[in-house]
C-alpha positions in Angstrom: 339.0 67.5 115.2 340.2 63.8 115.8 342.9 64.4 113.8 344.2 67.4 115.7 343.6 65.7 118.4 345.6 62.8 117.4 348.5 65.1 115.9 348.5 67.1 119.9 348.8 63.8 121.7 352.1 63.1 118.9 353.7 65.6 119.7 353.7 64.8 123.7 354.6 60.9 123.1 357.3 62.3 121.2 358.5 65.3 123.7 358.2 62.4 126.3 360.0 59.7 124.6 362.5 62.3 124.4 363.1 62.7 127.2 362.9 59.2 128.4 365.8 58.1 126.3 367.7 61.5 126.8 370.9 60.0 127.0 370.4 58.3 123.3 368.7 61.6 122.0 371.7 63.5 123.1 374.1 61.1 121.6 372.8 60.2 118.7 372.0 64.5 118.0 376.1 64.9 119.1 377.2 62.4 116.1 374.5 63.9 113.8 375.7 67.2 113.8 379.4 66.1 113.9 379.0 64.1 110.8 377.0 67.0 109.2 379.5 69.4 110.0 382.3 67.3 108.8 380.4 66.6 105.5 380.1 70.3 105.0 383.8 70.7 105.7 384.4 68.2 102.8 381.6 69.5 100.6 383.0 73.3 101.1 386.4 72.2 99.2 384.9 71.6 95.6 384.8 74.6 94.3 381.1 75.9 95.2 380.4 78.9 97.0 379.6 79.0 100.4 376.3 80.2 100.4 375.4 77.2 97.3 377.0 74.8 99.6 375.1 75.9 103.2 371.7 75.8 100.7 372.1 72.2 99.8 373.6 71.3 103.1 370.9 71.9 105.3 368.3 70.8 102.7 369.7 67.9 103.2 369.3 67.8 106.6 365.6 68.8 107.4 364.8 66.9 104.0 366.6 63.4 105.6 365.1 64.3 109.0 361.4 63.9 107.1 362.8 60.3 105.7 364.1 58.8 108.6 361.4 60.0 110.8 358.6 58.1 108.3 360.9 55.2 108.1 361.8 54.3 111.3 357.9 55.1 112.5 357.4 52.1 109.9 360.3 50.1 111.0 359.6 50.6 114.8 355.9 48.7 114.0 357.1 45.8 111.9 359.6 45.4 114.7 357.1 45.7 117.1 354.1 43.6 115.4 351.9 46.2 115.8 350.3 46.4 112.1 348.0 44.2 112.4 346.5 45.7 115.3 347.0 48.9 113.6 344.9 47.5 110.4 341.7 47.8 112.9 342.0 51.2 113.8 339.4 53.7 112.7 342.6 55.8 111.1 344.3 54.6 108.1 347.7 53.9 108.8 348.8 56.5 106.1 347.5 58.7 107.9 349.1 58.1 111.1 352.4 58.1 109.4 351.6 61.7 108.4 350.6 62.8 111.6 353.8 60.7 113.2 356.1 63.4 110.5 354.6 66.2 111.6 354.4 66.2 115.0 358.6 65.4 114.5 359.1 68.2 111.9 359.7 70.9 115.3 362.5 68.4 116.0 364.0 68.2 112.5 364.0 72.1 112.0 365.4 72.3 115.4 368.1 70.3 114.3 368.9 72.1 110.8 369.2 75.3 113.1 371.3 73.9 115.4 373.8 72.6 112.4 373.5 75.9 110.5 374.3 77.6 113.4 377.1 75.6 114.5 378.3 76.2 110.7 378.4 79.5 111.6 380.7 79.7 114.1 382.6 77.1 113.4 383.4 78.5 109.5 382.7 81.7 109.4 380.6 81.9 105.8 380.6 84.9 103.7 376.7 85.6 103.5 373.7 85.8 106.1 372.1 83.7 108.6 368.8 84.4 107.4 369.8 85.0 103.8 370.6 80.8 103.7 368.0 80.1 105.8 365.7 82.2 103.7 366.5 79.8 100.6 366.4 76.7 102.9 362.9 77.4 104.0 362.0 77.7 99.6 363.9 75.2 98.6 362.5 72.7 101.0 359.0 73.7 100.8 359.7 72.7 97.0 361.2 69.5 97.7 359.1 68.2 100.7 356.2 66.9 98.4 358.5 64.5 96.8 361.2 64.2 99.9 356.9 62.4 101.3 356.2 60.4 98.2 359.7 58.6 98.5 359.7 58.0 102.1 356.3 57.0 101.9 357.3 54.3 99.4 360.0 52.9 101.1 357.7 53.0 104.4 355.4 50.4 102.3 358.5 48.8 101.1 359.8 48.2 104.5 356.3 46.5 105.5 357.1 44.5 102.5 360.2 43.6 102.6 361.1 43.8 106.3 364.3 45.6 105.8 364.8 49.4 106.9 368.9 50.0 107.1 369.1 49.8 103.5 366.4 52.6 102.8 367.7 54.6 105.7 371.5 54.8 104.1 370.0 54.7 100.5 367.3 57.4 100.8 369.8 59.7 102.8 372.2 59.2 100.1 370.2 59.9 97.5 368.3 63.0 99.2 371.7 64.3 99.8 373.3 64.2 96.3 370.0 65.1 94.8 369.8 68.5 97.1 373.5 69.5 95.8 373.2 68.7 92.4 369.9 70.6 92.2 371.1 73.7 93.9 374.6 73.6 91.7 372.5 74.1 89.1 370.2 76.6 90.5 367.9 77.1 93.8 363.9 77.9 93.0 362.8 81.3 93.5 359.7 81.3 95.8 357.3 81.9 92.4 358.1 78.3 91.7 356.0 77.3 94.0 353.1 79.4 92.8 353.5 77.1 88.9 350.6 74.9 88.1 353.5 72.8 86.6 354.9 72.1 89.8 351.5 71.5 91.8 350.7 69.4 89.4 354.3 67.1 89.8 353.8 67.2 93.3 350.2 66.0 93.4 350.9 63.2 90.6 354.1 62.1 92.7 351.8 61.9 96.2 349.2 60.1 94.5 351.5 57.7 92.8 353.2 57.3 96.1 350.2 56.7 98.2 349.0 53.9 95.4 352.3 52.2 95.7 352.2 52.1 99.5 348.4 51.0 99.6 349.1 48.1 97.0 352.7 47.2 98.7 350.4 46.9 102.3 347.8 45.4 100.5 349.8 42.1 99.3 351.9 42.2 102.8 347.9 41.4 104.0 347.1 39.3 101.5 350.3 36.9 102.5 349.4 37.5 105.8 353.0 38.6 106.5 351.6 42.1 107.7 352.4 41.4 111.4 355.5 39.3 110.8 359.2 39.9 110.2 
């Protein structure tokens, strides 16, 4: 119950930072899906068919959306000095960070709508709205475990380390590249998500993820560098 309480009260801070910075949110959501749609104009002229290419592409986007939202949530307290108070709550900060992603994964889907729409009318694809967004939804259902564990890492990382641009540019990079070379060589079929192989990847890469977090936050502590940048 505290925790859907918690994840409730989120998702208004978020609605209402929103739209207390609407001018940046605005903005910033103009060059996003400008940048999208020119990489998908670029990404459209290498030979892969449109629907391969729309698949990957807004992957990519929902998948990064998940990253950067966990990073900057990280990057926002270091900045802040807010971890050490943070330390003393009754909630691990793992935690929070989970509940933080959630209650911004409306957003982040909003925004992959918005792009594949725009996609849409801008270039006219061969297949189906729902037909890519079908294989979206799979393919990042398949992905998000890992899309978690990595953000997650860099999140303990960036409490490390102090640094946060070059995870941001890295991780999208890398999320990016691996969503089209995976679905070049073939999206999962919703079964695939049903494999004991698979549940057993994803839990071995949240686990191993939440270990390296917990030991990266534990020697910030121990330096007593957990509140300082």
């Amino acid at each position: 119950m505290f925790a859907l309480n918690k994840l409730m009260l989120e998702c208004l801070l978020y609605i209402n930072e929103l739209r207390s910075y609407w001018f940046e949110t605005v903005s910033s959501l103009l060059f996003y899906l400008l940048l999208m749609l020119g990489i998908y104009w670029m990404a459209s002229s290498d030979g892969l068919s449109n629907k391969t290419n729309l698949v990957a592409h807004m992957t990519w986007v929902v998948s990064a959306g998940l990253f950067t939202s966990l990073v900057m949530i990280a990057k926002t307290d270091v900045t802040n000095k807010v971890l050490e108070v943070m330390h003393t709550f009754p909630m691990s900060y793992s935690k929070i960070l989970f509940i933080k992603s959630v209650a911004r994964a409306p957003y982040d889907f909003s925004v992959m709508l918005l792009t594949l729409l725009l996609i849409f009318v801008a270039f006219k694809p061969s297949v189906t709205f729902f037909d890519v967004l079908g294989d979206v939804v799979v393919l990042y259902l398949y992905v998000v475990p890992f899309v978690y564990s990595f953000a997650l890492v860099s999140c303990g990382l960036i409490i490390a380390f102090k640094r946060a641009e070059v995870f941001v540019v890295l991780g999208n990079a890398l999320i990016g590249l691996s969503a089209y070379a995976y679905v070049k060589s073939g999206s999962p079929p919703i079964a695939v998500l049903l494999d004991g192989i698979y549940f057993a990847s994803a839990l071995v890469s949240l686990l191993g993820s939440y270990l390296i977090f917990y030991k990266l936050r534990s020697w910030t502590l121990k330096k007593g560098a957990l509140g300082h940048i």
